[in-house]
N, C-alpha and C positions, 0 to 999 in steps of 0.2 A: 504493500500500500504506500509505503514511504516511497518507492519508487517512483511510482505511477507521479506522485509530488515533482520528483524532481524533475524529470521532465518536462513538466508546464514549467518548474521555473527558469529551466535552460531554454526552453524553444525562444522563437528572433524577439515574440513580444511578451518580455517578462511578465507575470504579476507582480504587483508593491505587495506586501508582508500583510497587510489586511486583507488583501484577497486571500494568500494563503492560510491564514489563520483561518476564515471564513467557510474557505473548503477542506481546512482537518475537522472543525467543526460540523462540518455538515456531510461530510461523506465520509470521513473515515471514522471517526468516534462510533456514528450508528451502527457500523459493521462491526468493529472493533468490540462493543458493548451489547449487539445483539444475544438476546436471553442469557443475560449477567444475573438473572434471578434465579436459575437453577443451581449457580454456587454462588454468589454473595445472599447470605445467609448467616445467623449469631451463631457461633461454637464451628463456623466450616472454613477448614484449612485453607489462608488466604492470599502467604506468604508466594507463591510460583505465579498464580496468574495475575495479581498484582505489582509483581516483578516483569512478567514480560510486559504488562499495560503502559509500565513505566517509563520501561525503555521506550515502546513505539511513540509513547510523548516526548518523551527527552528529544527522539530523536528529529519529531515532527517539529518540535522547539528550534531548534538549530536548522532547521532547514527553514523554517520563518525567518529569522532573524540573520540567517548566513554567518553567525559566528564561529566560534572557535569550537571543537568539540569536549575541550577540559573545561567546558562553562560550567558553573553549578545548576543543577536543573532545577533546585528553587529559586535563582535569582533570572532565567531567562522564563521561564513558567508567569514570573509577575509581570517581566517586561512586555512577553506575548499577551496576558490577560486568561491564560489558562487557567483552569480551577485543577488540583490536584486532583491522582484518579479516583484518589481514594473519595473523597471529598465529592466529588461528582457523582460517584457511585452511591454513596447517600445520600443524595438529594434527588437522584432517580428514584430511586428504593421506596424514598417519600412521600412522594406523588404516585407516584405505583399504587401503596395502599392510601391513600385518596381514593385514585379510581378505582381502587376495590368497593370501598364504601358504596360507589353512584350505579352500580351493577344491580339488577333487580333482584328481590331474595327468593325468583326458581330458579338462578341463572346457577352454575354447577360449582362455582368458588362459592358463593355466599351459602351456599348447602352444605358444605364442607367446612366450614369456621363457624366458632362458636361464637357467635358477636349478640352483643345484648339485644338489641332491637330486630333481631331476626323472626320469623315467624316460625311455631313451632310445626305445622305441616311442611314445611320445606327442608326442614332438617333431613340429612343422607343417612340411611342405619351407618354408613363408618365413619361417621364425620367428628369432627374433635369434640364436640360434646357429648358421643356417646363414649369416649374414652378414659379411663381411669388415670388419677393425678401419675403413677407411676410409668403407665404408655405414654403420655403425653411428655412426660420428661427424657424417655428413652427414644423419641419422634424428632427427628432432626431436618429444617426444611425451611424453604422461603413460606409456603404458606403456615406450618407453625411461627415462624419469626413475626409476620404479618399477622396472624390473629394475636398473638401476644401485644406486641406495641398498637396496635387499632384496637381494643379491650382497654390500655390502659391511659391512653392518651389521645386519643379521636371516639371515643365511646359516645359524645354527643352526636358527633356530624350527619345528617342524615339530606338527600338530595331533595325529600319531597316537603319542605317546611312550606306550608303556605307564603309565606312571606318570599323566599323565592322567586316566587312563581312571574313571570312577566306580565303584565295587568296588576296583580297583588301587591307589585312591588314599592316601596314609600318612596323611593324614584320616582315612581310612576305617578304617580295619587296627589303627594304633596312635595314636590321640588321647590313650592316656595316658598317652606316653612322653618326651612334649614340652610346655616352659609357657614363660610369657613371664611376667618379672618387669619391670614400668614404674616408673621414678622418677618422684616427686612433681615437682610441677609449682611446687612454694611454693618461692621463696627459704629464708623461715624455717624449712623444718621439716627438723632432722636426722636424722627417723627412716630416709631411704631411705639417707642414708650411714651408720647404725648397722647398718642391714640389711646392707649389702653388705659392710662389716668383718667380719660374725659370718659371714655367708655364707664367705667366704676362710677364716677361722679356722680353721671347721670343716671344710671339705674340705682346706684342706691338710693334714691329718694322714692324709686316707686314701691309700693307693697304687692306689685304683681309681677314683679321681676326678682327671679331667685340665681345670685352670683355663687358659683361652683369655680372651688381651686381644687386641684387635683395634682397629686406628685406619687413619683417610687421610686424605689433605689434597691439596691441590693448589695449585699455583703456577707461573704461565708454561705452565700450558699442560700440565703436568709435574706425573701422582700419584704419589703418592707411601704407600705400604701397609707396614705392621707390623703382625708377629704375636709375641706371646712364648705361649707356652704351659714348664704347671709340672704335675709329680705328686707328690706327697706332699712338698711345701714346694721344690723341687728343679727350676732352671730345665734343659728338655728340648731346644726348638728354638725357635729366634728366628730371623725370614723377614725379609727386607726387600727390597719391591721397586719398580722406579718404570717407570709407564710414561706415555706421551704421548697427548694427546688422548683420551679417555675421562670419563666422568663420575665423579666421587666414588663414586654407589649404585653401578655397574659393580665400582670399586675394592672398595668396604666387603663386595662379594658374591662375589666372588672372593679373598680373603682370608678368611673362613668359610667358603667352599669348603675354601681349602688344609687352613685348622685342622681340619675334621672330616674332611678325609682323613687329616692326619697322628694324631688321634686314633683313627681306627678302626684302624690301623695297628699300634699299640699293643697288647702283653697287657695282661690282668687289670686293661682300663680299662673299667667298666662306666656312667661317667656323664659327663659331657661339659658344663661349664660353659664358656659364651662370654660375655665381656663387651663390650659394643659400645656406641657414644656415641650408634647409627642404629639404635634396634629395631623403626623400623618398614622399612628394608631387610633386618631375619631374617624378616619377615613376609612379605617376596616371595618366601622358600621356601615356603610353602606357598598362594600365591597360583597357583589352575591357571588363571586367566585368561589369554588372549594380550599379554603385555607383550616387549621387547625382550630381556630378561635370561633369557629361557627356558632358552638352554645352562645355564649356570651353576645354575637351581635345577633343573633335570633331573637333574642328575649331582650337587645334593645329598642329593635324594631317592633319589635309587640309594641312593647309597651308605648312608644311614640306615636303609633298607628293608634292607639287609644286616646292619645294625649292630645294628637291633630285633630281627629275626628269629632269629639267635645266640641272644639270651637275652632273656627277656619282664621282665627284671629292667631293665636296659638303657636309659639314658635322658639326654634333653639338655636342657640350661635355657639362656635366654636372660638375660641380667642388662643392665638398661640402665643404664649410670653414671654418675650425676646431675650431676657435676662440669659434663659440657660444656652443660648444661643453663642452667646462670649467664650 
């Protein structure tokens, strides 16, 4: 396959190094990586085909770049934009079981794994739920690997959520009930913190506007989540919560959860300012793609879908605040 490379890039009219990248990406990877799910898998010996995978990058690397071939293969890997194979190979893996998820439950995988939301006529007499914790241990495979991690960390995802659905969608319904305000991106410019002082000012005097601050962090392993929320200048509820092993976006989405439950929650609150350091995690509420986080923005769109529909008045903004931005 490397071959076949060099030749385009000897023939009279070269490609420049982006073409080439463009075509290991797209024609040799595929081939290369074609049904990597029958051995990449947890506990299956990895060390031989990830070693020759290497090389054909290493060597796919150097023939992008036309350097030297004692280069280090992690420092031309960055300069080409290559993701490691290893690295690539789970992130495939990843979306793999996603699309497992979106498969219908008579389809012959979803019969075969034991996943919570399954239906019990669909179940296969050999399928991992009829198997006892000791077979299941002694079962080595991409689809035990894949019911194990989809059970303990995609256990919500499911493709047919009403909210999905196109017509259903709060895209669809009420696009004018929601906006996203972005801080500048300049060191210098004060306008985005002049904006946000006047923004405060002014809603704090009303008692139908409820201001949400929202933050998280992590340390050892260990998030760590705050929420103050205020109505008419007037602190309301202050949340604070910590939990373990979890991502940051997981945290920051789950706390705008809690805030707009506690604000819908609320009388004669008709508008609903959040402010957040992550606006592009408020944007995974309205992202209907298959991502990991799906519980959480399912059950924010419920709930806003109730929130709009009350009163066509009715509305939330997003504030991103430029401070963590420095």
């Amino acid at each position: 396959m490397v071959k076949c490379m060099k030749i385009l890039g000897n023939s009279l009219h070269s490609i420049i190094p982006t073409q080439k990248c463009l075509l290991y990406r797209c024609c040799i990877l595929p081939i290369a990586l074609y049904s990597f799910q029958l051995w990449f898998y947890n506990h299956a010996p990895l060390l031989y085909p990830l070693k020759i995978l290497s090389k054909i990058q290493r060597r796919a690397a150097i023939w992008i770049l036309s350097t030297f071939k004692m280069s280090l293969s992690e420092d031309i890997e960055v300069i080409t934009g290559l993701i490691p194979i290893r690295l690539h190979l789970q992130k495939l893996a990843g979306r793999l079981q996603l699309c497992t998820l979106t498969l219908l439950p008579n389809h012959l995988i979803q019969m075969l794994m034991n996943l919570p939301f399954s239906l019990p006529k669909c179940q296969h007499p050999v399928s991992l739920k009829s198997l006892t914790s000791c077979q299941k241990s002694n079962i080595k495979g991409h689809l035990v690997d894949s019911n194990n991690k989809l059970y303990g960390i995609f256990s919500s995802f499911s493709p047919l959520y009403l909210e999905l659905f196109p017509g259903s969608r709060i895209i669809d319904n009420f696009s004018d009930c929601f906006s996203f305000n972005l801080a500048t991106r300049n060191k210098n410019d004060k306008i985005c913190f002049q904006q946000l002082d006047n923004m405060v000012l002014e809603s704090s005097s009303s008692p139908s506007t409820a201001i949400i601050v929202t933050d998280a962090s992590i340390k050892n392993n260990i998030t760590t989540s705050i929420l103050h929320m205020h109505i008419a200048n007037y602190p309301i509820i202050k949340m604070l919560h910590h939990m373990a092993f979890i991502t940051t976006t997981e945290a920051k989405l789950f706390m705008i959860r809690c805030s707009i439950n506690q604000a819908c929650t609320k009388e004669n609150v008709f508008k609903i300012i959040i402010v957040t350091d992550s606006i592009h995690v408020a944007k995974k509420i309205f992202n209907t793609l298959s991502h990991p986080y799906q519980g959480h923005t399912v059950a924010i769109l419920s709930k806003l879908c109730h929130f709009f529909a009350n009163n066509q008045n009715n509305s939330i903004e997003f504030w991103e605040c430029p401070s963590q931005l420095n």
